[in-house]
Backbone as ProteinMPNN parsed JSONL, in Angstrom:
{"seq_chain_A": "XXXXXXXXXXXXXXXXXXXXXXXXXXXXXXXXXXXXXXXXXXXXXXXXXXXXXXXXXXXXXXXXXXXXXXXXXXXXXXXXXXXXXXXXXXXXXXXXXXXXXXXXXXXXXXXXXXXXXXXXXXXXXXXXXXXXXXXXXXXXXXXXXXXXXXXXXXXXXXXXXXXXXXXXXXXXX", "coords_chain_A": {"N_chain_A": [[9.423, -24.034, -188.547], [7.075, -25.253, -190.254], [3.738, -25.265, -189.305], [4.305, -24.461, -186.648], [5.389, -21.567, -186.317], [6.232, -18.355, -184.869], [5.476, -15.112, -184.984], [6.601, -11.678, -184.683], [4.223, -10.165, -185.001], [1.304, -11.231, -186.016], [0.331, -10.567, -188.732], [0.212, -11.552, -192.061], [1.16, -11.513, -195.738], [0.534, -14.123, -197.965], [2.95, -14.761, -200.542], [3.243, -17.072, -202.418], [4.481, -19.546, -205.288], [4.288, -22.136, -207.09], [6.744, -24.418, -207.815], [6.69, -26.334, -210.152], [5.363, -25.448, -212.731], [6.405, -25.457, -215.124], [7.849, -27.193, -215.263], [8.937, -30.677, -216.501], [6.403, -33.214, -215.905], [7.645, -35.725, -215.456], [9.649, -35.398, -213.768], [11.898, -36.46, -211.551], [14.191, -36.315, -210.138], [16.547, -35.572, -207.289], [17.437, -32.924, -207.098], [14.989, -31.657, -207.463], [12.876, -29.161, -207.765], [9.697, -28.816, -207.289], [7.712, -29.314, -205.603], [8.899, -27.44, -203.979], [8.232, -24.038, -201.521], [8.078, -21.179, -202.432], [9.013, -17.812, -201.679], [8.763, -14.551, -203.017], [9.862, -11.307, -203.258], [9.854, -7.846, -203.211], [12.126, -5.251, -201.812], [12.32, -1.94, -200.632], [15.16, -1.709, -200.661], [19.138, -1.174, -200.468], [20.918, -3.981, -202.438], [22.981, -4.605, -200.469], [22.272, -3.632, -197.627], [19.733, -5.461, -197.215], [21.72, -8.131, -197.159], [23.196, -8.105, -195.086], [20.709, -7.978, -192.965], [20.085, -10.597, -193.607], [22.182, -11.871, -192.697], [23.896, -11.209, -190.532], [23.821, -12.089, -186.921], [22.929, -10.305, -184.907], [21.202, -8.6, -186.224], [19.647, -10.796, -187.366], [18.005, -11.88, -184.972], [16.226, -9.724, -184.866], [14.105, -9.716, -186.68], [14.16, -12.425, -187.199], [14.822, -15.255, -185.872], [15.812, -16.378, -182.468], [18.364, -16.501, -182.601], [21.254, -17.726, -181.412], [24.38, -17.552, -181.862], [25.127, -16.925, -185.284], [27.188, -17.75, -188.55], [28.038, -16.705, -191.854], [29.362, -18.517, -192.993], [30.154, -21.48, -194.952], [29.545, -24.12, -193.46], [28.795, -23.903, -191.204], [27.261, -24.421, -188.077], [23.949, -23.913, -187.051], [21.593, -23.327, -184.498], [17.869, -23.233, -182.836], [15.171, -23.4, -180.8], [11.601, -22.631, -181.18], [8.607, -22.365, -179.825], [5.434, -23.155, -180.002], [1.719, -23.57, -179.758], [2.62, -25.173, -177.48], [4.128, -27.201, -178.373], [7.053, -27.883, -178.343], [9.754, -27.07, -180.917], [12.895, -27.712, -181.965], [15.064, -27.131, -184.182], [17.497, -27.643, -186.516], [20.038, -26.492, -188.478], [22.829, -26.214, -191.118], [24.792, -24.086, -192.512], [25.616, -24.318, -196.387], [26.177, -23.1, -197.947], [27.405, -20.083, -199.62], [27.422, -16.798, -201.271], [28.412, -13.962, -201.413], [26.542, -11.122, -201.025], [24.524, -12.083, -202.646], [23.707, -15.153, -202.613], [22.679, -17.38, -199.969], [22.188, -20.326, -198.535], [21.081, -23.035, -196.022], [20.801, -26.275, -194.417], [17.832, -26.879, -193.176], [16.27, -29.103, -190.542], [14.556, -30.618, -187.899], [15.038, -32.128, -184.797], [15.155, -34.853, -183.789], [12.965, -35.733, -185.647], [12.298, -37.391, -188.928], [13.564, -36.514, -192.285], [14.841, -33.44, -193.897], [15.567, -30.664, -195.321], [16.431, -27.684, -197.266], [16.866, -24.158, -197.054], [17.145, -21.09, -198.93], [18.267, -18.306, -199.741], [17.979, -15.98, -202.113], [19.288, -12.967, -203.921], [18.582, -10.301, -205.932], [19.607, -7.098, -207.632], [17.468, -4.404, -208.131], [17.497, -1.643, -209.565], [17.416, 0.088, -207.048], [16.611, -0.92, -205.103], [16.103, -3.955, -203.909], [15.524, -7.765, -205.227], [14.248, -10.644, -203.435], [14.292, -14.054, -203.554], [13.087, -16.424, -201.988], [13.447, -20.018, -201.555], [12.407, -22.683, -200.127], [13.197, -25.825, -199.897], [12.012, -29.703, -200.362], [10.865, -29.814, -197.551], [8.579, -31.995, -198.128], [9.654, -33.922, -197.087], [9.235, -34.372, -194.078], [7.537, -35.562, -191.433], [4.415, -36.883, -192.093], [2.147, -35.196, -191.169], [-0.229, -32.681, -189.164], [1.385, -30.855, -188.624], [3.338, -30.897, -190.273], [2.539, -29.588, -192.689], [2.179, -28.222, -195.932], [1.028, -25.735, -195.93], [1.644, -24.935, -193.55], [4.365, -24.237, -193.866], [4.403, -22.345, -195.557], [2.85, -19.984, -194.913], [4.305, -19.281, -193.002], [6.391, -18.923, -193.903], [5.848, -16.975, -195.323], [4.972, -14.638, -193.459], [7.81, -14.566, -192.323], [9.08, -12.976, -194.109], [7.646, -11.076, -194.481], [8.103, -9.853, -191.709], [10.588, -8.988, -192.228], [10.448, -7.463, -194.284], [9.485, -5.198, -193.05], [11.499, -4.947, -190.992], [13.456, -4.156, -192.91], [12.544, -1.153, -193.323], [11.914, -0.683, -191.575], [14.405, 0.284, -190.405], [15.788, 1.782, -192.271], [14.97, 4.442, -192.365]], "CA_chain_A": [[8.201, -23.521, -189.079], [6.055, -26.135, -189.729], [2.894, -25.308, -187.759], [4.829, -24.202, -185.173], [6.253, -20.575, -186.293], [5.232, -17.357, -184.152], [6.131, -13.938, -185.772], [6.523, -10.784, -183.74], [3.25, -9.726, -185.726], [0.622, -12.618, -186.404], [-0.004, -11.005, -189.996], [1.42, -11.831, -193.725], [0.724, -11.692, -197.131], [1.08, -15.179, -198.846], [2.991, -14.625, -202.022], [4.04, -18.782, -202.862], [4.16, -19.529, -206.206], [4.668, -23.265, -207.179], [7.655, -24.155, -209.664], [6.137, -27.512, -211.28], [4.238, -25.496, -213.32], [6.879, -25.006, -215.89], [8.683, -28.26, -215.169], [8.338, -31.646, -217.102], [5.951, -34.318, -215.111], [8.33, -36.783, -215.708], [11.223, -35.283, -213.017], [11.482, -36.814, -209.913], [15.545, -36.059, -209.466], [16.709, -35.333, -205.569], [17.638, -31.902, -206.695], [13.888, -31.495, -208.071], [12.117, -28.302, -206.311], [8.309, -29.238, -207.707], [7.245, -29.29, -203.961], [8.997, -26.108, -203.024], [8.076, -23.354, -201.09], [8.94, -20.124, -203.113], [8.569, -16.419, -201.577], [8.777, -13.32, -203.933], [9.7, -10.078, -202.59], [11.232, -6.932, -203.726], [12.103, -4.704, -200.987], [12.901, -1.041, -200.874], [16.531, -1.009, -199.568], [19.824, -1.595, -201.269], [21.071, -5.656, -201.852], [24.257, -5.112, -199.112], [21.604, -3.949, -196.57], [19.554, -7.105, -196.783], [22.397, -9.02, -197.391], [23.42, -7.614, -193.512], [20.032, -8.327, -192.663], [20.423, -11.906, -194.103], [23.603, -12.595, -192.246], [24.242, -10.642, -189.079], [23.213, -12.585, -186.106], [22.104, -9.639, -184.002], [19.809, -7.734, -187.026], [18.583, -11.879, -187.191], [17.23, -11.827, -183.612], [15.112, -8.776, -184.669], [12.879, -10.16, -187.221], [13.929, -13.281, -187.581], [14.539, -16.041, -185.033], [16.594, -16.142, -181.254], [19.767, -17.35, -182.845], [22.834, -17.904, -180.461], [24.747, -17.868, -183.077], [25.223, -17.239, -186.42], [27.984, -17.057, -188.58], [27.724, -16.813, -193.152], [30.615, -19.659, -193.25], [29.959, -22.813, -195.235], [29.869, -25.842, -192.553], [28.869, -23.309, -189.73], [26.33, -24.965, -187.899], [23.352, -23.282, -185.998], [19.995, -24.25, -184.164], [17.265, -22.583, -182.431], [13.954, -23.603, -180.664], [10.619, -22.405, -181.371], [7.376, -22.699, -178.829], [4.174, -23.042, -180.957], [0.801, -24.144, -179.296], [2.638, -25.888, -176.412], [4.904, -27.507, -178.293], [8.688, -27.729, -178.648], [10.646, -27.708, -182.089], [14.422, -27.993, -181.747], [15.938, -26.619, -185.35], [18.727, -27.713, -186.461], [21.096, -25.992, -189.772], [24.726, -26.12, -191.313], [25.11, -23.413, -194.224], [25.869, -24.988, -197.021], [26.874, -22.023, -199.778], [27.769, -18.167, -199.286], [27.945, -15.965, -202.445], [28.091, -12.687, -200.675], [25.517, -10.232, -201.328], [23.839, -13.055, -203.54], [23.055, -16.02, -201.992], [23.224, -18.005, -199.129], [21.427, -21.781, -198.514], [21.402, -23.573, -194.751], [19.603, -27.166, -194.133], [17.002, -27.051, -192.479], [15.538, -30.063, -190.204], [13.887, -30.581, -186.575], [15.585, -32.875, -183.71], [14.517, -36.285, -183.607], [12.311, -35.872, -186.571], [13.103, -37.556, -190.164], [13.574, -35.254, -193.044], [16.245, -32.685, -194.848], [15.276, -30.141, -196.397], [17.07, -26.481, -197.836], [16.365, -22.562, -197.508], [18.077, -20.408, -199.949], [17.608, -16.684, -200.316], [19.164, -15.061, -203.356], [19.399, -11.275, -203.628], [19.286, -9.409, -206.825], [19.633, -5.349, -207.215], [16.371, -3.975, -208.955], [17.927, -0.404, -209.215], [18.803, 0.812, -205.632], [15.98, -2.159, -204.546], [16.24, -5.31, -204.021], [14.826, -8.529, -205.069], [14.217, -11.508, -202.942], [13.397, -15.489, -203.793], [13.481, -17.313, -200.632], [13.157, -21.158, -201.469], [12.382, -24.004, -199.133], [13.027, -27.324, -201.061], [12.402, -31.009, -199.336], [9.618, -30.33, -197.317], [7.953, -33.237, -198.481], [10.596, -35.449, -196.478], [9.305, -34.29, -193.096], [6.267, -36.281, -191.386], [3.079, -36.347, -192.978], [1.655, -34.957, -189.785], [-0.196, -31.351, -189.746], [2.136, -29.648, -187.904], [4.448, -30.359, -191.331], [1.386, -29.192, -193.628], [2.852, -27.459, -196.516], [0.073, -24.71, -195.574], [2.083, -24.07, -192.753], [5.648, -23.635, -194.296], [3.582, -21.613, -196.754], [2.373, -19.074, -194.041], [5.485, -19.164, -192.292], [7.897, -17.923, -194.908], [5.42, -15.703, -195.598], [4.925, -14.05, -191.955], [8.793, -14.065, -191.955], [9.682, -12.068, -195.566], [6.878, -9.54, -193.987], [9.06, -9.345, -190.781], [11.986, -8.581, -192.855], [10.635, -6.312, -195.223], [8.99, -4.538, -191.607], [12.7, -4.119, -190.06], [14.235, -3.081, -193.564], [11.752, -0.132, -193.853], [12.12, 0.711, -190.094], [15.865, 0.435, -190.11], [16.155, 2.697, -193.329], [14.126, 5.306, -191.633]], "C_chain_A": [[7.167, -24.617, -188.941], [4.76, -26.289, -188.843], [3.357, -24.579, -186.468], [5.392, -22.46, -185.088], [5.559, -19.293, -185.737], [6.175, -15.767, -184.949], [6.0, -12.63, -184.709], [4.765, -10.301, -183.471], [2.092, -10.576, -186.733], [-0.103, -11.941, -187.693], [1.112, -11.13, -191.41], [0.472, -11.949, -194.638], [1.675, -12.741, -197.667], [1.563, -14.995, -200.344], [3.91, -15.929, -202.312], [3.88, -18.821, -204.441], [4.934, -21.202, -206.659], [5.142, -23.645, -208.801], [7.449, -25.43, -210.347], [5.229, -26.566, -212.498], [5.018, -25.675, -215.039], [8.056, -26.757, -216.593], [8.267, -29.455, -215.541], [7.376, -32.643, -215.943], [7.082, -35.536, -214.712], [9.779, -36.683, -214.433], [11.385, -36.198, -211.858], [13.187, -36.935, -209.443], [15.285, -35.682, -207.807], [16.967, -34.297, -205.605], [15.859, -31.373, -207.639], [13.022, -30.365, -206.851], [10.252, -28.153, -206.892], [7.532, -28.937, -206.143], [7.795, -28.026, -203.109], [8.402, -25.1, -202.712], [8.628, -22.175, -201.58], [7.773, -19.022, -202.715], [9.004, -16.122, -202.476], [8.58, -12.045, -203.12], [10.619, -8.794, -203.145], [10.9, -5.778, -202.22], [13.236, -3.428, -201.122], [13.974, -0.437, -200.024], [17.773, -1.939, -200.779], [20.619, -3.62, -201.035], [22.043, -5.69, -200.562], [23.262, -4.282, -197.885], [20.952, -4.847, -196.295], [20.414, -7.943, -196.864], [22.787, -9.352, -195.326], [22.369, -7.927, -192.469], [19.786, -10.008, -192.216], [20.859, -12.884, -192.64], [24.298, -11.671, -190.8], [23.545, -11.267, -187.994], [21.957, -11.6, -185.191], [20.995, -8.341, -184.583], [18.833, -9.479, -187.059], [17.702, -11.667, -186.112], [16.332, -10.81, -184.006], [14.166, -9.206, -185.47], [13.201, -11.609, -187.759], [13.27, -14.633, -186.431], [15.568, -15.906, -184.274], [17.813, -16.603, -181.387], [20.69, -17.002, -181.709], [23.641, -17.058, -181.171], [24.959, -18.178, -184.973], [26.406, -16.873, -187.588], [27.781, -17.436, -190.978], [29.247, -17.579, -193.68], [29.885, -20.916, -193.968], [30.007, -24.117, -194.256], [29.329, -25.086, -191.158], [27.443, -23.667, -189.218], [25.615, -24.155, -186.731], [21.792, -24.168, -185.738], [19.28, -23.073, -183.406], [15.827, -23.646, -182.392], [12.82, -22.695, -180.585], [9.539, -23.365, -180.74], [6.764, -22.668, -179.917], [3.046, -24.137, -180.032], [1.195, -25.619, -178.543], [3.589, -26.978, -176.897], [6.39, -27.321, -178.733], [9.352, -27.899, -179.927], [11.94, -27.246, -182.287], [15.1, -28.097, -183.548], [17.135, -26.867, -185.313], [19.29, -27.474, -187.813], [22.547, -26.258, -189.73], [24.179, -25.355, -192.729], [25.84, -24.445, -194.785], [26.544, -24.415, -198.562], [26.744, -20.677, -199.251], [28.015, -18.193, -200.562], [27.725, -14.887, -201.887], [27.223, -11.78, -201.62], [24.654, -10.668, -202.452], [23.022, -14.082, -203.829], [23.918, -16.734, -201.027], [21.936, -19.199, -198.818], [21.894, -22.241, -196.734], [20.26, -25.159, -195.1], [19.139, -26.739, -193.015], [16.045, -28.264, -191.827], [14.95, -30.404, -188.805], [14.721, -32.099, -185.806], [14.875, -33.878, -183.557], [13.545, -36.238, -184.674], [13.318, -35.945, -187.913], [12.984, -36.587, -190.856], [14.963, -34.352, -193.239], [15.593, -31.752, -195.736], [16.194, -28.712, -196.75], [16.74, -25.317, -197.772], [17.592, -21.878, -198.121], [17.081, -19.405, -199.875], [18.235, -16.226, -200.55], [17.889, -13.923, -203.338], [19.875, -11.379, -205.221], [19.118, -8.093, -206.587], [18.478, -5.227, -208.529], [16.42, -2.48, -208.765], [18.443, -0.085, -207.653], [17.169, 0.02, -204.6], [16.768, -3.264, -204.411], [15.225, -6.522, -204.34], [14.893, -9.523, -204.428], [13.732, -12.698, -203.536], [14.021, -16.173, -202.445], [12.597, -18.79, -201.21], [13.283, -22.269, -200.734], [12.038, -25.482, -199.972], [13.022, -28.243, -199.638], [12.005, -30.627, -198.036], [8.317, -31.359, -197.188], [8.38, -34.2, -197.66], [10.019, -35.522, -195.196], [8.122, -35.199, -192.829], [4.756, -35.954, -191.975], [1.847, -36.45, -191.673], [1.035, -33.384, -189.92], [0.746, -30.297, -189.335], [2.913, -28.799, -188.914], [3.648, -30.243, -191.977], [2.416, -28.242, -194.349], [2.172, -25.605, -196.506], [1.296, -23.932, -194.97], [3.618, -23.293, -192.646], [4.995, -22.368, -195.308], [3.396, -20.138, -196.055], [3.543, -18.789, -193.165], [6.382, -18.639, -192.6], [7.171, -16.702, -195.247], [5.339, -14.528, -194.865], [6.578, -13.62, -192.047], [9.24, -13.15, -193.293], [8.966, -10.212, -195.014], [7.667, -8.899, -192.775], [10.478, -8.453, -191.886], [11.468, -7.718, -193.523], [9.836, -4.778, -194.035], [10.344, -3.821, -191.388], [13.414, -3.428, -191.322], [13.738, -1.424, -193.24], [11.849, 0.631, -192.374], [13.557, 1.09, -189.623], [16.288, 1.07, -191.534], [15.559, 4.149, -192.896], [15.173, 6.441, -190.727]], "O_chain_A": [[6.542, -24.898, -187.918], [4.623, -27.109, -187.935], [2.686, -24.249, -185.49], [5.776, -22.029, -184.001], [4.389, -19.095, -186.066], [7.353, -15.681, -185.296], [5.121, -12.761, -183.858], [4.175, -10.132, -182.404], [2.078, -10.521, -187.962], [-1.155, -12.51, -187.983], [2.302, -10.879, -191.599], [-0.688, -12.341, -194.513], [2.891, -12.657, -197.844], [0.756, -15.055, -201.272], [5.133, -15.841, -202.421], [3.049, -18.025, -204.879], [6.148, -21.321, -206.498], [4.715, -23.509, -209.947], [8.214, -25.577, -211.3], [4.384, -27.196, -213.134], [4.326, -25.967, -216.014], [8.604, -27.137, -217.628], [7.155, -29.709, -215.08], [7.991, -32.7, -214.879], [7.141, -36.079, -213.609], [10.632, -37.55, -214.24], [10.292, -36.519, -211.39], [13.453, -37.61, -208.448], [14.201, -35.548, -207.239], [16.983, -33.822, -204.47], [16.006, -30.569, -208.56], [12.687, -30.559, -205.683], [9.755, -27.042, -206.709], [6.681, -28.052, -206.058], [7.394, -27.644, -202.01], [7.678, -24.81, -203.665], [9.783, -21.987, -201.197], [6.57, -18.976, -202.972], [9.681, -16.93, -203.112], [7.571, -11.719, -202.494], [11.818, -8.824, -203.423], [9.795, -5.56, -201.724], [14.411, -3.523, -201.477], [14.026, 0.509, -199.238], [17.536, -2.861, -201.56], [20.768, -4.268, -200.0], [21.966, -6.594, -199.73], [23.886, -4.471, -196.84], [21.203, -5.382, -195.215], [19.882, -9.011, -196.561], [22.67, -10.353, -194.62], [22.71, -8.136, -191.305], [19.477, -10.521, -191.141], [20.402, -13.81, -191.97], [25.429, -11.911, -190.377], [22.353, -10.966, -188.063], [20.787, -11.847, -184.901], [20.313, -7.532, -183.954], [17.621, -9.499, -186.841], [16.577, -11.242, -186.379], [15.304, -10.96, -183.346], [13.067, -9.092, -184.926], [12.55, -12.006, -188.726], [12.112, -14.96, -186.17], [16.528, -15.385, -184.84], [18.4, -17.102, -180.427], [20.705, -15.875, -181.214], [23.546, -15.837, -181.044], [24.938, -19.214, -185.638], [26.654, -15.669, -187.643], [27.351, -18.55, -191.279], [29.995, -17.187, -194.574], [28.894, -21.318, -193.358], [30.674, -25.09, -194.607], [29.451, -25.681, -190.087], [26.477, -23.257, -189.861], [26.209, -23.76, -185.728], [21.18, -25.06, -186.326], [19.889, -22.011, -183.281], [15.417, -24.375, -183.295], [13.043, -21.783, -179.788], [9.437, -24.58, -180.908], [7.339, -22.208, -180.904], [3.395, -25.263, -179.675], [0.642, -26.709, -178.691], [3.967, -27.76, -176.025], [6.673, -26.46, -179.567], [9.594, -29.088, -180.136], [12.01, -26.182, -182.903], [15.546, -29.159, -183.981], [17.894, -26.516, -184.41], [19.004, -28.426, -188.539], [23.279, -26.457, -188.76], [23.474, -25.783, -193.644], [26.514, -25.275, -194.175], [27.046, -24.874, -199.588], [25.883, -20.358, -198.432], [28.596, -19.114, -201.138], [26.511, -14.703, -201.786], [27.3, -11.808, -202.848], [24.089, -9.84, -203.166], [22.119, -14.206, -204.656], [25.144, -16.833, -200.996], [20.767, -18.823, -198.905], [22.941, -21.802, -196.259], [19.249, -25.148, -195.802], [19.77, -26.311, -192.048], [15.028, -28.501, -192.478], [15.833, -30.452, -189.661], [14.889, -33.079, -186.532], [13.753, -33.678, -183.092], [12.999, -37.325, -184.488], [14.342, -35.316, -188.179], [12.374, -35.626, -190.388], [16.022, -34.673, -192.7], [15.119, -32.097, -196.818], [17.154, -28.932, -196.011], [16.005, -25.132, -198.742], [18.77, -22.098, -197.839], [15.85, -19.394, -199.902], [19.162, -15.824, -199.847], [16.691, -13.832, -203.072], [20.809, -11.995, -205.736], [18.577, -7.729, -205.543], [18.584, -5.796, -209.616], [15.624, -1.944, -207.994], [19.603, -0.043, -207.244], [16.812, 0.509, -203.528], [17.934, -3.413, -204.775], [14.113, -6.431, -203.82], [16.057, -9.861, -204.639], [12.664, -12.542, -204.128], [15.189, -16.336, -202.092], [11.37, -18.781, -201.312], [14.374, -22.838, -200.729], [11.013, -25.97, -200.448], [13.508, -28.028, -198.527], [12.76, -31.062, -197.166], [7.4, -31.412, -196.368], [7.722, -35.215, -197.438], [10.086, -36.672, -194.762], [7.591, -35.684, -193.829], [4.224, -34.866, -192.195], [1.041, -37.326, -191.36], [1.654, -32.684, -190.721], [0.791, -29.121, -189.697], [3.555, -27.82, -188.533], [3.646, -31.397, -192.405], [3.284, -27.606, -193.75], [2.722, -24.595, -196.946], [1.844, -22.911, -195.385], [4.02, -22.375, -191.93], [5.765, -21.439, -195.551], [3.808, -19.16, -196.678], [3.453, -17.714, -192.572], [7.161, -17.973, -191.918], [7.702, -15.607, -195.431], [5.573, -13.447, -195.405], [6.807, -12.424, -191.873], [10.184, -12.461, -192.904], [9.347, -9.042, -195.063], [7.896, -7.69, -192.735], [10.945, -7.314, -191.89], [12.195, -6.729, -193.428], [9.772, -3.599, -194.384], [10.514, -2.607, -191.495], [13.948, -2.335, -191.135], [14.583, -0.58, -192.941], [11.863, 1.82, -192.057], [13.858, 1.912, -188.758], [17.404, 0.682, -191.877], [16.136, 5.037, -193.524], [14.67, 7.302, -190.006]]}, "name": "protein", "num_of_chains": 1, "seq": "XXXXXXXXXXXXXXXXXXXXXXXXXXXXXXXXXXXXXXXXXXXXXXXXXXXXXXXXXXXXXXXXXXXXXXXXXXXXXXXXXXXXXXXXXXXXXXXXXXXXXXXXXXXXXXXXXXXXXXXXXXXXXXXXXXXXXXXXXXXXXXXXXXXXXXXXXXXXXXXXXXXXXXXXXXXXX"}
């Protein structure tokens, strides 16, 4: 993401909502998400269809990103590059937690660039909905360059939640 993310469909609705607001000043732990990136989405399909969404490689490729490969194993490591205004960014993940139809976490970090950071997107059931929180922690670690502008993780998760809540609604149809 970072600057760099292209969506099938160049629009989105930003819904971020920043979790210091609630949280003492005083934190500054390594599992501290003050700086994260938090979507909000409820989407009208049941949790084990987004979960399928989530975690199927070949519903990924449709609104997400060109994965090879993907598999909802703990240690299972995937990557994928993304073009953006000419240049190259070389993704690289290992899941890191499966709770089926609940949550699932991968790192997230770019090839030859410093940094570490986390996406998690937990699933609850809001009647025969679903709700979404997709969080991107450790952000902050990457270069303080604009490409890594928190703008643009900002607009990026947002563009992709709209993809996804796009293919639920056309793959419930």
């Amino acid at each position: 993401m970072a600057g760099r993310f292209r969506t099938k469909r160049n629009r989105a609705v930003l819904q971020t909502t920043k979790t210091n607001e609630r949280e003492p000043k005083n934190m500054t732990t390594k599992t501290d998400v003050a700086d994260a990136v938090v979507i909000e989405r409820t989407f009208d399909a049941p949790v084990a269809r987004v979960w399928k969404a989530l975690t199927d490689v070949d519903q990924m490729r449709e609104w997400y990103f060109d994965l090879k490969e993907f598999k909802p194993q703990v240690g299972f490591e995937f990557e994928f590059v993304v073009e953006h205004e000419g240049n190259s960014y070389h993704h690289l993940c290992r899941v890191t937690e499966v709770v089926p139809q609940k949550r699932i976490a991968y790192t997230w970090r770019y090839k030859g660039e410093p940094g570490d950071s986390l996406v998690t997107f937990e699933l609850a059931p809001d009647g025969d909905k679903t709700r979404l929180k997709l969080t991107h922690s450790g952000i902050e670690t990457f270069p303080k360059t604009p490409a890594y502008a928190r703008k643009n993780f900002e607009a990026g998760w947002a563009a992709i939640a709209t993809e996804l809540e796009q293919f639920l609604g056309k793959s419930m149809s």
